[in-house]
FITI-798976 format. One line per field, with one value per residue: residue number from 1; y, x, z of N, C-alpha, C in turn. Coordinates in nm, 3 decimals, padded with zeros to 5 digits, always signed. Example, Ala and Ser with C-alpha at 12.3 -4.5 7.8 and 13.67 -1.06 7.14 Angstrom:
// residues 2
drengu	c(1  2)
n.north	c(-00.569  -00.225)
n.east	c(+01.319  +01.285)
n.up	c(+00.780  +00.708)
ca.north	c(-00.450  -00.106)
ca.east	c(+01.230  +01.367)
ca.up	c(+00.780  +00.714)
c.north	c(-00.330  +00.003)
c.east	c(+01.320  +01.290)
c.up	c(+00.780  +00.787)
// end
This chain:
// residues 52
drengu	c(1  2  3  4  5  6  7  8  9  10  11  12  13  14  15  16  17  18  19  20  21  22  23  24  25  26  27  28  29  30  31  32  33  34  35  36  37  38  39  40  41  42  43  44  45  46  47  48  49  50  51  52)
n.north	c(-00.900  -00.723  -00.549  -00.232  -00.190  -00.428  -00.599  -00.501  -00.527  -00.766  -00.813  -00.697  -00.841  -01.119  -00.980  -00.952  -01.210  -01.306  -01.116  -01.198  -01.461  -01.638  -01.802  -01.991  -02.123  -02.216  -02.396  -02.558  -02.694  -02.886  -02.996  -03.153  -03.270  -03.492  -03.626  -03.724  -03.888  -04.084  -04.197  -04.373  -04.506  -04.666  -04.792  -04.949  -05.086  -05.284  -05.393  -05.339  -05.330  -05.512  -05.581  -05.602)
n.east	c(+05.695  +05.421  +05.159  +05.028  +04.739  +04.676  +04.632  +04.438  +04.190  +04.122  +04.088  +03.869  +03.722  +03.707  +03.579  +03.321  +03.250  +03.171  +02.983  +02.792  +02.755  +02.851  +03.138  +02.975  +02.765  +02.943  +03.073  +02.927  +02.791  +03.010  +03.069  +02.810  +02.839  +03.036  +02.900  +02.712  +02.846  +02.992  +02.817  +02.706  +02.901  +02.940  +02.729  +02.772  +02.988  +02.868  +02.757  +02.443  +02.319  +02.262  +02.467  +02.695)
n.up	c(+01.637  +01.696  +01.614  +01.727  +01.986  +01.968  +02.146  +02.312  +02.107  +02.105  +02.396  +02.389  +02.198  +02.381  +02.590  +02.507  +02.419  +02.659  +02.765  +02.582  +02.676  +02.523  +02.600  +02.823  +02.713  +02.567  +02.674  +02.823  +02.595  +02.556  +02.822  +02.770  +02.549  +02.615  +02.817  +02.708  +02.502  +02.750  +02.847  +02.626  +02.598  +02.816  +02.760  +02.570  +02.591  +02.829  +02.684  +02.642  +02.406  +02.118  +01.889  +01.969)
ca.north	c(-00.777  -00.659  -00.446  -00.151  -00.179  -00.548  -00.615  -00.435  -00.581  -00.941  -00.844  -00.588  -00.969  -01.156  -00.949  -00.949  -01.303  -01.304  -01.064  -01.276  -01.597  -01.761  -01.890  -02.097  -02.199  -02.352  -02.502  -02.646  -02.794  -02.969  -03.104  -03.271  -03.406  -03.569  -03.678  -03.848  -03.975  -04.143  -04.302  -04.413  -04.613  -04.743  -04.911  -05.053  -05.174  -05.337  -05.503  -05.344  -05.327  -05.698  -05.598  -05.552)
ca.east	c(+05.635  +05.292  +05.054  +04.966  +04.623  +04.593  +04.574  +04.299  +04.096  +04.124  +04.007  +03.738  +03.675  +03.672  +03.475  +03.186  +03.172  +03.160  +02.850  +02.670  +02.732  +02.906  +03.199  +02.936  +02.745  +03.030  +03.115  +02.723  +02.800  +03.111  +03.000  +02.719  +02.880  +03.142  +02.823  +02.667  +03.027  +03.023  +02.691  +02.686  +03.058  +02.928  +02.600  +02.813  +03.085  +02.821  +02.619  +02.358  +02.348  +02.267  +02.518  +02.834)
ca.up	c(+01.594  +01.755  +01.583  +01.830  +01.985  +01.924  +02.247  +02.299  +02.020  +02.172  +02.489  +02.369  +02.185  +02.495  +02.677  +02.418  +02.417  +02.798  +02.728  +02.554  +02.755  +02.446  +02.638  +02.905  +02.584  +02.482  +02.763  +02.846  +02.465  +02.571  +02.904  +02.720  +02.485  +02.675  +02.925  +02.588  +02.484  +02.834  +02.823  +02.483  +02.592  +02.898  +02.734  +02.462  +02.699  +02.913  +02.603  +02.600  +02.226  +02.039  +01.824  +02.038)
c.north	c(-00.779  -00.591  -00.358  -00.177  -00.350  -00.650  -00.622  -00.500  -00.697  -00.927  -00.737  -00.736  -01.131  -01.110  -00.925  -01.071  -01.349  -01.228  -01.162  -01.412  -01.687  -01.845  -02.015  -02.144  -02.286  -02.431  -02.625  -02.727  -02.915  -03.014  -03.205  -03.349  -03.502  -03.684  -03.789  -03.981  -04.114  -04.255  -04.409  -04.559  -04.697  -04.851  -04.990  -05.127  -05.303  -05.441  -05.488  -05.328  -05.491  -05.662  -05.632  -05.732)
c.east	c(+05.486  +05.233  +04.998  +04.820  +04.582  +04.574  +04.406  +04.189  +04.102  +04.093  +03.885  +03.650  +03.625  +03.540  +03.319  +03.134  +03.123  +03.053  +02.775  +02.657  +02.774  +02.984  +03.107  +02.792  +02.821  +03.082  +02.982  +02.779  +02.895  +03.101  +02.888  +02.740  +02.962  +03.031  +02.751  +02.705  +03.032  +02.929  +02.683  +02.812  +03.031  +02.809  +02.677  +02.899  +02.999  +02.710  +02.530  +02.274  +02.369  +02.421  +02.694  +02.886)
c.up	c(+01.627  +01.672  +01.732  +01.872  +01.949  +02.056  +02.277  +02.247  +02.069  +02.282  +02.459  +02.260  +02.272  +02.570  +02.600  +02.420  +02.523  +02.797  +02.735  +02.547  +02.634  +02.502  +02.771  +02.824  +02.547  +02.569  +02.856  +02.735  +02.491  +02.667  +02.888  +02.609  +02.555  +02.775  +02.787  +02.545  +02.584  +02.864  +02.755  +02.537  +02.711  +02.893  +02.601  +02.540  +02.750  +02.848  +02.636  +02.458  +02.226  +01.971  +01.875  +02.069)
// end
């Protein structure tokens, strides 16, 4: 069961956030974390950390 028009509203929601550059906001956010993520695992791997 659909609601009429709810289409609509999900891409008239899309295309707003596509406006205002939220979806490559959020995807800048999540390539740098993952680039952090990757760092962070390759200086502990490699001892540079006393503690490791």
């Amino acid at each position: 069961m659909e609601v009429p028009g709810n289409k609509i509203i999900t891409m008239s929601l899309f295309s707003e956030l596509r406006r205002r550059n939220v979806l490559k906001v959020a995807l800048l956010y999540l390539v740098a974390a993952l680039l952090i993520l990757w760092i962070v695992d390759r200086a502990v791997s490699a001892s540079v950390f006393p503690w490791r």
